[in-house]
N, C-alpha and C positions, 0 to 999 in steps of 0.2 A: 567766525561763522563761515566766511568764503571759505578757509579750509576745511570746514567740516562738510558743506556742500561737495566739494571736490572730490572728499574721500568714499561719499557716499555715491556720488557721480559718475566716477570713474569705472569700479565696479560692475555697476548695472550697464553700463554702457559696449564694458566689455562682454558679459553676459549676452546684452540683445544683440552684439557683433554674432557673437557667437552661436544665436539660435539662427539668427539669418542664413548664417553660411552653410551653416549642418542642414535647413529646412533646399536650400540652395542645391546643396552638394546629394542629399537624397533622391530630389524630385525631380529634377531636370532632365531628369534620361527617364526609361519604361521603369514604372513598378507593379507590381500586382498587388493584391489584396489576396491574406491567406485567411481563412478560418477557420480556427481550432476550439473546440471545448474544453473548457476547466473541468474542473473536478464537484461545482457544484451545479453543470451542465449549460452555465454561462456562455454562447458563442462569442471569440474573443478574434476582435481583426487586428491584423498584422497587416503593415505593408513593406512588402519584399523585392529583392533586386528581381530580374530573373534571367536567365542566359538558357539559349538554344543550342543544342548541339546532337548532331546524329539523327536525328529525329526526336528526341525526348529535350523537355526542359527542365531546368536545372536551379535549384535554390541553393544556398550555400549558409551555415550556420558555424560561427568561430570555435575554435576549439573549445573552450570553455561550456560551449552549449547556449542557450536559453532560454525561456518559460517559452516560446510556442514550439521550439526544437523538443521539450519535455511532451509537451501536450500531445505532438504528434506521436511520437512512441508510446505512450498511454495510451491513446483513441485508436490508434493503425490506420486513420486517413482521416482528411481533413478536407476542405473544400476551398480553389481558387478560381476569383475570378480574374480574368483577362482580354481585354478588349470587348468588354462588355461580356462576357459569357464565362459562368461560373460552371464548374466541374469537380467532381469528384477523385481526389486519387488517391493514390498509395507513395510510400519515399524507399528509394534503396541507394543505402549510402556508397558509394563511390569514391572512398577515398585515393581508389588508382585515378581520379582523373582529377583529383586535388591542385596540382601544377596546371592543367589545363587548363581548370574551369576559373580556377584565378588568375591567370593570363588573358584570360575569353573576357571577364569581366572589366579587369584592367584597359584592357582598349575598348569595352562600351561605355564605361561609366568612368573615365579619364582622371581627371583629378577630383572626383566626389570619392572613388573608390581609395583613391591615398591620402586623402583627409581621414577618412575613418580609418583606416590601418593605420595612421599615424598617432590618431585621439585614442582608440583602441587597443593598440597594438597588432603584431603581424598578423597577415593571412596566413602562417604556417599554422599547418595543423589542423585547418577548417577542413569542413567537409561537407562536399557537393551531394546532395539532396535531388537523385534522381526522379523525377514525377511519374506513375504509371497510371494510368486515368480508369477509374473504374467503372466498367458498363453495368 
């Protein structure tokens, strides 16, 4: 019986290790809230990295894609908020500044951003998700 406690133990132990770190390594630095509509007109929240640069901000989505990387191409804007004030915009992918925008990240978000490239897989390939705010 202690061993079967053990085997069950260990487990989940490692599991809640592991939400702590990932809930740790997400939130500890700025995040935004995005929101995208489904397809059965469901608003659907995301919370995302975000990186400034030039004057526009900047999202970032792995190569692979996602369900609210999908949504947005679908919809053609989406609405985020940030420091309390939500906005409308528009996304232009930016893949010239792919190197950039994952370097820009990399030193804001330190070792949460290499945790998840690690759990993940690489930042190659992702692509920076330019914001254009729509009046």
């Amino acid at each position: 019986m202690k061993y079967l406690l053990w085997a069950i133990s260990v487990p989940i132990g490692l599991v809640l290790v592991l939400l702590v770190v990932q809930t740790l390594a997400a939130e500890r630095v700025e995040v935004v809230d995005l929101y995208t509509t489904d397809d059965s007109g469901e608003v659907q929240s995301t919370r995302l990295w975000v990186m400034d640069d030039e004057g526009f901000q900047y999202l970032r989505v792995g190569a692979d894609g996602s369900a609210w990387f999908s949504r947005i191409l679908q919809n053609g804007a989406m609405d985020v908020g940030r420091n309390g004030v939500t906005a409308t915009y528009t996304v232009v992918q930016r893949l010239d500044k792919s190197d950039r925008i994952n370097d820009m990240m990399q030193e804001k978000y330190t070792w949460g951003d290499t945790f998840f490239a690690t759990l993940l897989g690489s930042r190659d390939g992702s692509i920076p998700l330019e914001l254009h705010r729509v009046n």
